[in-house]
DSSP file (Angstrom, degrees, kcal/mol; ACC not computed):
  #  RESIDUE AA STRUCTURE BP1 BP2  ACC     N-H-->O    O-->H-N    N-H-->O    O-->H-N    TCO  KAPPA ALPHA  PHI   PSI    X-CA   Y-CA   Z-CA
    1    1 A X     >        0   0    0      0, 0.0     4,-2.1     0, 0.0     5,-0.2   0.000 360.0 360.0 360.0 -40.7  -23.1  -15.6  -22.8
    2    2 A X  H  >  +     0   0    0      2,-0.2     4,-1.8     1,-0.2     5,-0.4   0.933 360.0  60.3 -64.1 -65.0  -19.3  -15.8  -23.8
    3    3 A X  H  > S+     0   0    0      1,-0.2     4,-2.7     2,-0.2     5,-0.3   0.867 105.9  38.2 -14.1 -60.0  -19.9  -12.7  -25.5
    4    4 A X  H  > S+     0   0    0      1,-0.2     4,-1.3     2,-0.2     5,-0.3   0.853 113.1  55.6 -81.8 -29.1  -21.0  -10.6  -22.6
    5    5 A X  H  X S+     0   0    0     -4,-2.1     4,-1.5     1,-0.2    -1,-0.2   0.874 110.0  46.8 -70.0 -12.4  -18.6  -12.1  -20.5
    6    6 A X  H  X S+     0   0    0     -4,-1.8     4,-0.7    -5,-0.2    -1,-0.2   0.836 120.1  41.2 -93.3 -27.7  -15.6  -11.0  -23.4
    7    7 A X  H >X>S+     0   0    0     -4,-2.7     3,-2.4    -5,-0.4     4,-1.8   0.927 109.6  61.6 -78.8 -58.5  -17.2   -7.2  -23.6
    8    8 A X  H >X5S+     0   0    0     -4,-1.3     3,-3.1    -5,-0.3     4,-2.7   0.786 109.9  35.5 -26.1 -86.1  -17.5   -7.4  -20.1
    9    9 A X  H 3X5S+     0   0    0     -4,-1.5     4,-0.9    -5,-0.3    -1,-0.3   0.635 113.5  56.1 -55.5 -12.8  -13.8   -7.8  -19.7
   10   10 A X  H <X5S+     0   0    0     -3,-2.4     4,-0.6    -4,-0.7    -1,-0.3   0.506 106.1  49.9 -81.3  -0.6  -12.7   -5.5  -22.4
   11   11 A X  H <X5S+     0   0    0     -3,-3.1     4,-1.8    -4,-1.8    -2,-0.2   0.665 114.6  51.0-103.2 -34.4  -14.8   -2.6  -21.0
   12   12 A X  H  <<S+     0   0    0     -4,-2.7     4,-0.3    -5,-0.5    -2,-0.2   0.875 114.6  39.7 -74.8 -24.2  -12.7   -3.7  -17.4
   13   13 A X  H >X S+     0   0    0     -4,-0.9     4,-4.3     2,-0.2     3,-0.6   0.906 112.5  62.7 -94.8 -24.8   -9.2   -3.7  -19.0
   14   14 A X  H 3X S+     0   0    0     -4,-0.6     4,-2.2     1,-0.3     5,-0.3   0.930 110.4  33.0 -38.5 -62.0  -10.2   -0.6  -20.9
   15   15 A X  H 3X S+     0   0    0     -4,-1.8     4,-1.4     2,-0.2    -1,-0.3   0.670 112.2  56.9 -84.7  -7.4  -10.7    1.6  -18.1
   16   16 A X  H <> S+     0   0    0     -3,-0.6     4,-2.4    -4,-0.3    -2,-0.2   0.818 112.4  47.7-103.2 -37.4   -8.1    0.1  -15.8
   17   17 A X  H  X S+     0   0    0     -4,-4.3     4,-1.8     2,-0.2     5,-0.4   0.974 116.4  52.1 -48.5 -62.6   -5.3    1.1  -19.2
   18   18 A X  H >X S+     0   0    0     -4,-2.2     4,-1.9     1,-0.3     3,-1.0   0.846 107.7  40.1  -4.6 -79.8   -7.2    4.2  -18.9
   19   19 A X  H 3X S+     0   0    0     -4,-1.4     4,-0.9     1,-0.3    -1,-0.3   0.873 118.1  52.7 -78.5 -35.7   -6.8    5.0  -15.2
   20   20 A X  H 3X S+     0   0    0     -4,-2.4     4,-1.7     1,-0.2    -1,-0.3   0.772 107.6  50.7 -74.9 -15.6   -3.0    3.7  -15.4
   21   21 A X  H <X S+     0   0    0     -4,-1.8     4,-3.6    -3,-1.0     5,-0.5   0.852 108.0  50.5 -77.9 -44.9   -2.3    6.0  -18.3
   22   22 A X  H  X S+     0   0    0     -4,-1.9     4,-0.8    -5,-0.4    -2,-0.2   0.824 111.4  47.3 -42.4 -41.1   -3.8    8.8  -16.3
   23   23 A X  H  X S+     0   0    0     -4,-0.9     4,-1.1     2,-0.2     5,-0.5   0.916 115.6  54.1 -86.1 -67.3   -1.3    7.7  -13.0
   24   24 A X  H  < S+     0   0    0     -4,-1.7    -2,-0.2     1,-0.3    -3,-0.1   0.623 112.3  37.9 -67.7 -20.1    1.5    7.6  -15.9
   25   25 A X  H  < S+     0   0    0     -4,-3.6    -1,-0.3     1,-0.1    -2,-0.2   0.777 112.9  50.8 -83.4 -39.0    1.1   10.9  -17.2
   26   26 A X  H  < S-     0   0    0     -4,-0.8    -2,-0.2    -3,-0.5    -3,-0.1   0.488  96.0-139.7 -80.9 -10.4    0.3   13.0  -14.2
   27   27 A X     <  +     0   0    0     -4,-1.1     2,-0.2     1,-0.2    -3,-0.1   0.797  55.0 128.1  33.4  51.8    3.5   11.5  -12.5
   28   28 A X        -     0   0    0     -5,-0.5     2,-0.3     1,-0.0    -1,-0.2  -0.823  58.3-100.4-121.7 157.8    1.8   11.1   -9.0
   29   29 A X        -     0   0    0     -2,-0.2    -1,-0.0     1,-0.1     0, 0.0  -0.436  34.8-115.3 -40.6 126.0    1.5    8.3   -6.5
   30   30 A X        +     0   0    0     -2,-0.3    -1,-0.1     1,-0.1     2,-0.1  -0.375  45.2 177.4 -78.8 162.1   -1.2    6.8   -6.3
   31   31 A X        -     0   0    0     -3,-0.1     2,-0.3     2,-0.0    -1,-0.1  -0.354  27.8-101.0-118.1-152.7   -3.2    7.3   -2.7
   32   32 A X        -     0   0    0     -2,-0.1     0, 0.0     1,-0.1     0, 0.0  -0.997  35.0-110.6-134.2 158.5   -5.9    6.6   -0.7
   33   33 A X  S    S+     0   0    0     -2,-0.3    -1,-0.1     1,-0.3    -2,-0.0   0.753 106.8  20.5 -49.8 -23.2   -8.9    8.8    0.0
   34   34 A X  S    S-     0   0    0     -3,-0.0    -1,-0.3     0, 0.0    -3,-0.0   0.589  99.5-107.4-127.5 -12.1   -8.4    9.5    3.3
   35   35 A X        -     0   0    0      4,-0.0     3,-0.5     3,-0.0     2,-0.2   0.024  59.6-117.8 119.4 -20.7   -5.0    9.0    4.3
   36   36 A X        -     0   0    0      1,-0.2     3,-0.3     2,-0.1    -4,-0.0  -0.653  57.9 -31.6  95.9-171.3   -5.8    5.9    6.3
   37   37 A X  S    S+     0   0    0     -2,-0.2     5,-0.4     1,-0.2    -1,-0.2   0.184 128.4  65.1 -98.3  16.7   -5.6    5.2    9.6
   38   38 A X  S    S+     0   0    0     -3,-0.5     3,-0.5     3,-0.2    -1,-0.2   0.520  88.9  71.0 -99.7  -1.9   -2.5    7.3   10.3
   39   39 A X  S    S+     0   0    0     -3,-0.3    -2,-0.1     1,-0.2    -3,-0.1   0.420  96.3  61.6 -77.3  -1.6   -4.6   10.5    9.4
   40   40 A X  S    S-     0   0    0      2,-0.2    -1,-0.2    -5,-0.1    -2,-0.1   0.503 120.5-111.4-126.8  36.5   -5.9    9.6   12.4
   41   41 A X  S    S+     0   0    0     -3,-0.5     2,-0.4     1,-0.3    -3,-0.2   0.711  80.5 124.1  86.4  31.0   -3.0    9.8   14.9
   42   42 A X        -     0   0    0     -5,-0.4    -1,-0.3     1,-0.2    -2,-0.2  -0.882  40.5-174.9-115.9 157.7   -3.2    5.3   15.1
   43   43 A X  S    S+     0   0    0     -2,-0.4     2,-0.5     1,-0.2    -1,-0.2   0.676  76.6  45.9-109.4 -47.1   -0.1    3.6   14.3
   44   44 A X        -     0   0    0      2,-0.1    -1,-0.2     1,-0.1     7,-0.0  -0.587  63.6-144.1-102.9 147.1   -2.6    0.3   14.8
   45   45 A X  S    S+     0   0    0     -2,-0.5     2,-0.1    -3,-0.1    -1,-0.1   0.853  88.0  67.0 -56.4 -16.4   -5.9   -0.9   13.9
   46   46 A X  S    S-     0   0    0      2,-0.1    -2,-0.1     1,-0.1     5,-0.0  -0.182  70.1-143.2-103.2 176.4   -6.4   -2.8   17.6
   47   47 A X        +     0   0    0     -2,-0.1     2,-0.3     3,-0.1    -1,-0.1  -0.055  58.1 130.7-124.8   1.3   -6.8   -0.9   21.0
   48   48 A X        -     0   0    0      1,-0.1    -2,-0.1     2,-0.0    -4,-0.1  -0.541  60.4-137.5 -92.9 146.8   -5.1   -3.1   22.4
   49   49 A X  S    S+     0   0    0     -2,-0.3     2,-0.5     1,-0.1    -1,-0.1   0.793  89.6  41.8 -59.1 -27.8   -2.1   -2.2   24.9
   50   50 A X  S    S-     0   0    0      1,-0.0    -1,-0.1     3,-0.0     3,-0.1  -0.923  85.4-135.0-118.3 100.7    0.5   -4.6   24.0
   51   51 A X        -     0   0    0     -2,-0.5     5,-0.2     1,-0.1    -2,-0.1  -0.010  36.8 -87.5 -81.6 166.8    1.0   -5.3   20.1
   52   52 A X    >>  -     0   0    0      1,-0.2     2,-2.9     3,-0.2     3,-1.2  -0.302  29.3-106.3 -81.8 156.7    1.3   -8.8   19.0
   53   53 A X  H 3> S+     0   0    0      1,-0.3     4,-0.8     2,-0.2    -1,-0.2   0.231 119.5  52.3 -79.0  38.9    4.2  -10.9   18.7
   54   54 A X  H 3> S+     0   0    0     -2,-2.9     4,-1.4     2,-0.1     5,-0.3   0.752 111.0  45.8-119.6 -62.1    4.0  -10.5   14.8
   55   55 A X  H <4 S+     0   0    0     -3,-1.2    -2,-0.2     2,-0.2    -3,-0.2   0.449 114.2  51.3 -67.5 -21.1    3.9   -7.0   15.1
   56   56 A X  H >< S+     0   0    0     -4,-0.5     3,-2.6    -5,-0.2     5,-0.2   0.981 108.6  52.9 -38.4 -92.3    7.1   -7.2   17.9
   57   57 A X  H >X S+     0   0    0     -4,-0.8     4,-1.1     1,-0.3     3,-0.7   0.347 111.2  43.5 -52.3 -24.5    8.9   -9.1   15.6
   58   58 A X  H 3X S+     0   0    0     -4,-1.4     4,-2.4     1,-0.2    -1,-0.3   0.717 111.4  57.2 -51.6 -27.6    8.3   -6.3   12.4
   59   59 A X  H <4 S+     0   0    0     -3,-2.6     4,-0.4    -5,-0.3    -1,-0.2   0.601 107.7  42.2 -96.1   3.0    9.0   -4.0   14.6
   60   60 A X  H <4 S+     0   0    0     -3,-0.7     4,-0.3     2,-0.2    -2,-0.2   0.366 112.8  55.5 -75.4 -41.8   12.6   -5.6   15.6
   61   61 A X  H >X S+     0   0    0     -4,-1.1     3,-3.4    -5,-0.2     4,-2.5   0.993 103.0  52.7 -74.9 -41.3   13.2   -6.2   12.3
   62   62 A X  H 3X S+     0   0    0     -4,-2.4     4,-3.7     1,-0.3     5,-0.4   0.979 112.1  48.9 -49.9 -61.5   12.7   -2.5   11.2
   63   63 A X  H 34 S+     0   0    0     -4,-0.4    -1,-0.3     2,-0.2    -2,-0.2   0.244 102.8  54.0 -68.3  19.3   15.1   -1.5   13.7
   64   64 A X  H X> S+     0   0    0     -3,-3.4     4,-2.3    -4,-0.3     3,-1.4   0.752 112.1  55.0-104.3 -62.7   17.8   -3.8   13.0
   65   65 A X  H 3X S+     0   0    0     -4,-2.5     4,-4.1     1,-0.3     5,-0.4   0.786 106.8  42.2   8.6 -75.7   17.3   -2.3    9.6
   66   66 A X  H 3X S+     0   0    0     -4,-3.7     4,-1.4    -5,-0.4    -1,-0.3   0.864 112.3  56.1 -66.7 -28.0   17.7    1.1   10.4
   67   67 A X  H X> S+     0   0    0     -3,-1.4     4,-2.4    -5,-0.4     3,-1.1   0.996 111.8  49.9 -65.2 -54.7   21.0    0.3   13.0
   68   68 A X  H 3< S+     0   0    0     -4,-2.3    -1,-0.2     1,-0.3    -2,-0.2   0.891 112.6  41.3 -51.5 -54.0   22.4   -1.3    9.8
   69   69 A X  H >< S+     0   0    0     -4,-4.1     3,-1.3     1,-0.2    -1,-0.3   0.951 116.7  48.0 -55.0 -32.7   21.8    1.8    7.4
   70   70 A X  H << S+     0   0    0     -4,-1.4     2,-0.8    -3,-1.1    -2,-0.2   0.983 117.2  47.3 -80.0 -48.8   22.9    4.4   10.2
   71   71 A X  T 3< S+     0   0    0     -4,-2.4    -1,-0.3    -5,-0.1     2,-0.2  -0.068  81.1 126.6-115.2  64.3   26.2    1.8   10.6
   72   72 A X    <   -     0   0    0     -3,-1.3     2,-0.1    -2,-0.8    -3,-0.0  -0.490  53.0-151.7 -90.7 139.3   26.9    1.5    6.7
   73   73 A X              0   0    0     -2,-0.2    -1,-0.2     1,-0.2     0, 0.0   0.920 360.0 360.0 -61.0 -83.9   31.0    2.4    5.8
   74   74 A X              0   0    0     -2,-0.1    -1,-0.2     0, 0.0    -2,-0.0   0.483 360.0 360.0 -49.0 360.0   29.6    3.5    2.3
């Protein structure tokens, strides 16, 4: 049983060196198949009108962010 379970996992790290070598040669990003849910015009998963105060507060923080970068000296 220890056996299969030790090919088992050399056959898994095998192909995932594999598939990273692949990523590391081709010198691309990785993606997703479909783009996500912003290939389909949603900024959110929900339908709902008013996003939630978790999602406020990210969306505060990004834009404290961005003031900072636009009002960097350097």
């Amino acid at each position: 049983m220890l056996t299969l379970f030790l090919a088992t996992f050399a056959i898994f790290l095998l192909v995932i060196f594999g598939m990273s070598l692949g990523v590391i040669v081709k010198r691309k990003t990785l993606q997703g198949s479909c783009g996500g849910i912003s290939a389909l015009g949603m900024e959110k998963v929900c339908n709902c009108p008013e996003p939630c105060d978790a999602r406020k507060k990210r969306i505060a923080k990004a834009e404290r962010q961005e003031k900072l970068q636009q009002n960097r000296i350097l």
